[in-house]
N, C-alpha and C positions, 0 to 999 in steps of 0.2 A: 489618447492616454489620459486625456483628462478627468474621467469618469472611473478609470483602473485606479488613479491616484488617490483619488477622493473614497473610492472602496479601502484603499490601505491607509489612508489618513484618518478614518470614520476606524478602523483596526484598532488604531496606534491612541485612537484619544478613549475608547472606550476603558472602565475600569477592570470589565469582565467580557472576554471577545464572544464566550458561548452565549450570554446571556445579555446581550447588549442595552438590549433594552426593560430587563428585570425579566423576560421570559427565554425559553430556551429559543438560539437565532441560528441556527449554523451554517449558515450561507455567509455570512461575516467572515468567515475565518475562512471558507470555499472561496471565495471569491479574491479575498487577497493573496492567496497562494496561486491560484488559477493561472496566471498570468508566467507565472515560473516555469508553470509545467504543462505546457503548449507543446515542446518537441518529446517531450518524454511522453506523454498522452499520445501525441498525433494518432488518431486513424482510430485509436483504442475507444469501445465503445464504455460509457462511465456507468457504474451501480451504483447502489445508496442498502445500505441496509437502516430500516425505519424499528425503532425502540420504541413498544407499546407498553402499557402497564399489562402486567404480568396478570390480572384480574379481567383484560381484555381480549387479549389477544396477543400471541408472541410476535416477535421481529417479524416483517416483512423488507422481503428479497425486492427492490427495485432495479431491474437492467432490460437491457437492447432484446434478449432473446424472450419476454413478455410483454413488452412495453417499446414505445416509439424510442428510436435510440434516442442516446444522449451524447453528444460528446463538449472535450475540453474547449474548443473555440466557442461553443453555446453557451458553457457555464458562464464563461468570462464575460459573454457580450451580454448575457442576462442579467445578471447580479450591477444593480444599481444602488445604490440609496435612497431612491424615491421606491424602486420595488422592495426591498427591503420593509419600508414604511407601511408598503400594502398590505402586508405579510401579517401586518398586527391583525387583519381583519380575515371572515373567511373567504376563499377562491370564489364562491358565488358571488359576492360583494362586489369583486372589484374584476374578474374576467374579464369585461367587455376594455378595463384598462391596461389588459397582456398582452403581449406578443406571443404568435402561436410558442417562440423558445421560452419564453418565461412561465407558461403557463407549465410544457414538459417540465420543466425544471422544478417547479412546485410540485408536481406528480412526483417526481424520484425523490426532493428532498423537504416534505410536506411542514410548513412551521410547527414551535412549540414541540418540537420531538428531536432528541438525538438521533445523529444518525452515521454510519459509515461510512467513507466514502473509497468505495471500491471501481477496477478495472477492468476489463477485460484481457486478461494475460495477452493472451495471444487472438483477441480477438472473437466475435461471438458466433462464426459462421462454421460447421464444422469442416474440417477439411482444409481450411487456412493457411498458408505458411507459418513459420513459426518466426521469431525473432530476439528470442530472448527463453533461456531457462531460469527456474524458478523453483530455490530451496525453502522452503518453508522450516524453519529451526524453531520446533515447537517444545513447549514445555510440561511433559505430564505433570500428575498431582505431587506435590513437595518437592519439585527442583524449582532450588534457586537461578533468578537471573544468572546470576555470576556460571555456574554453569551453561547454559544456557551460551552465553556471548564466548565463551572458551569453544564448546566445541564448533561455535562457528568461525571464530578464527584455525582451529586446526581443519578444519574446510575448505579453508581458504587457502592454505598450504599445502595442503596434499594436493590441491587441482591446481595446484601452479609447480607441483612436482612431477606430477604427472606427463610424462613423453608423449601417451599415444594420442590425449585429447585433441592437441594441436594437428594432427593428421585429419581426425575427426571434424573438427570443426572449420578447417582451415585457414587456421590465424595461429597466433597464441593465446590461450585463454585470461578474461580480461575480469577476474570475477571483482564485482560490486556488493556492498552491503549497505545493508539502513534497517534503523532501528522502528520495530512498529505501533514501539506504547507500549511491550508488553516483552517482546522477543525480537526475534531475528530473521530479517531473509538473504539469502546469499543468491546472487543472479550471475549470468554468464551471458552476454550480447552479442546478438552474432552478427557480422560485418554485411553480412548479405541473407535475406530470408531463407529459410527453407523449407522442403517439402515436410509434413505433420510425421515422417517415419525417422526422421532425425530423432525426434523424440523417442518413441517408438523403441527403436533398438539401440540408443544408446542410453538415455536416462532414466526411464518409465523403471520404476523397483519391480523386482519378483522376488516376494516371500525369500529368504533364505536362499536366493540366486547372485552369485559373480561377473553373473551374463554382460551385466551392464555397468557403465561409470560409476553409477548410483550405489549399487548395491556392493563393487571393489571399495569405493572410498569408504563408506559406512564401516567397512570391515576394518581398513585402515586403522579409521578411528578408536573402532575399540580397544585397539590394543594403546591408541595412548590415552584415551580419556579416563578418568576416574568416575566418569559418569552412566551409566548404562547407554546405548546405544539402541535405537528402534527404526530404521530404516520403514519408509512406509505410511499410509494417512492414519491408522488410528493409534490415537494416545495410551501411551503404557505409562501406569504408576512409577513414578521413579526414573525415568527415563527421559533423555531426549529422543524429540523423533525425529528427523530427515527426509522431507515430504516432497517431492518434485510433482504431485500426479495435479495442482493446481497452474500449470504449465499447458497442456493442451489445447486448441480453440473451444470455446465454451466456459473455461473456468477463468475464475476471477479471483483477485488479488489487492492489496493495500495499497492506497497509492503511498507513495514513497516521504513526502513533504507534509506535513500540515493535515492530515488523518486521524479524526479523534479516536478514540480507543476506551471504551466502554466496558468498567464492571459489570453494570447493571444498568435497567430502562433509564434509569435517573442521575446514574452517577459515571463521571470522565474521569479515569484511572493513566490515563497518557497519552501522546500523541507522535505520530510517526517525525522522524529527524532522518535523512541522508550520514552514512557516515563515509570518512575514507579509510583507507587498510591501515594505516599509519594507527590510528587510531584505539584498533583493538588492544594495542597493545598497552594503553594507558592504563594503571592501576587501578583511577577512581572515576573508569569510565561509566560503569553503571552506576553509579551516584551521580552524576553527569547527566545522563539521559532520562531520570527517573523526575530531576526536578526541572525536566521541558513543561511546560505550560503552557497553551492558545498565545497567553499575550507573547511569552518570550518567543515563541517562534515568529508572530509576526513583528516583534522587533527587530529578529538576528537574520529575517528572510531572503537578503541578500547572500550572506553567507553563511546560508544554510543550502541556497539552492544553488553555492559555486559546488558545492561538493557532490552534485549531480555527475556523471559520467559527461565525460565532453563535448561530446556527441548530443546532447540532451540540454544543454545550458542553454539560456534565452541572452541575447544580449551583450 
């Protein structure tokens, strides 16, 4: 623990966690979160999506299904203060002073560059069990957050209204939400894995189909939101959309805690926070979430990461 601590204390004393050292660092802020989210990662193979200037070259996609995996117990043992310190210099320089994990870990999350840090849903292999579903509450062009966080709280109610789920899944349904920097995802855990046709015939959307959960509660919804409704991956003007298709083995998702969130190659517009159900209901929640910061989340990171699912907590 000594070296996890000294990662979070090097957090807590900096003035600027992205920029620690007057350049862009983002292993600073990866690395004091890491430690939180060990059970909620476990197994899950890690992505990085890497911010180029627009002049060079757009984002590149770093994960498990191109590259040597990655995972959460690596990031954690990786991320030091002395590698840190190497980081000022380039990967030629100082290689022969990595560990084969440290040097992966510079590959997925390369210095001086923002970057994302992403999961593998359910895994990178196709075929996989599944473990968890995965709403993506997305925001077309001119919806406001505050819409946005509404219909994902009426999401959250109709799948805990819902009779048949529970047959389906066989538990009661336990749905989770957190904030991503930007919007919302609503998730559902499942007590024991399952076969990838779980998905499949129950959540996966069809265009204008009631076949499935997804596509019944979408419908739900629109008769109470005041918002448009767009069940499905592409963004409609005006509209919320209601995405499950980044759910399957192969796709990949936000980590939940401490995920920076990026307008642009250069500039951090937010950062992922855990929320609990209680919560939605707060008036001035999205003013709340919007003034999350690098620093204040690794201030409040105890409890931010109680509000994890319980199943998932460290400690």
């Amino acid at each position: 623990m000594r070296i996890l601590k000294s990662i979070r204390d090097l957090a807590l004393e900096v003035a600027d966690v992205v920029r620690p050292f007057g350049e862009i660092e983002v292993l600073l802020l990866y690395g004091a979160v890491a430690p939180y989210l060990k059970r909620y990662l476990a197994g899950k193979e890690l992505a990085a999506k890497n911010w180029f200037s627009e002049k060079v070259f757009p984002a590149i996609l770093k994960r498990g299904s191109n590259s040597p995996p990655l995972f959460i117990e690596q990031l954690e043992e990786a991320i030091t203060p002395e590698f840190l310190k190497l980081r000022m210099k380039s990967l030629e320089e100082v290689r022969g002073q990595l560990t084969p994990v440290q040097e992966n870990v510079w590959k997925y999350f390369p210095p001086r560059k923002l970057s994302d840090f992403f999961y593998a849903t359910n895994g990178e292999k196709e075929g996989s069990p599944v473990d968890r579903i995965f709403f993506d509450i997305d925001r077309g062009e001119g919806v406001p957050v505050e819409a946005a966080l509404k219909v994902a709280h009426s999401l959250v109610e109709v799948i805990l209204e819902d009779k048949q789920v529970e047959d389906v899944l066989g538990h009661p349904p336990e749905p989770w939400v957190c904030w991503t920097g930007s919007s919302l995802h609503v998730y559902l855990f499942l007590r024991e894995k399952r076969g990838g046709s779980l998905y499949q015939e129950h959540f996966k959307i069809e265009k204008e189909s009631l076949a499935t959960f997804t596509g019944r509660w979408a419908e739900r919804l629109r008769r109470r939101s005041q918002t448009p409704i767009a069940p499905g991956h592409e963004k409609m003007r005006g509209a919320v959309t209601i995405d499950p298709s980044q759910t399957p083995p192969g796709k990949l998702c936000r980590v939940p805690l401490g995920a920076l969130h990026m307008r642009d190659w250069k500039r951090v517009d937010g950062v992922s926070v855990p929320l609990t159900l209680d919560m939605l209901s707060e008036p001035d929640l999205v003013r709340e979430l919007q003034a999350y910061t690098p620093e204040r989340v690794v201030k409040e990171l105890g409890e931010l990461a109680a509000r994890l699912p319980p199943q998932f907590r460290v400690g």
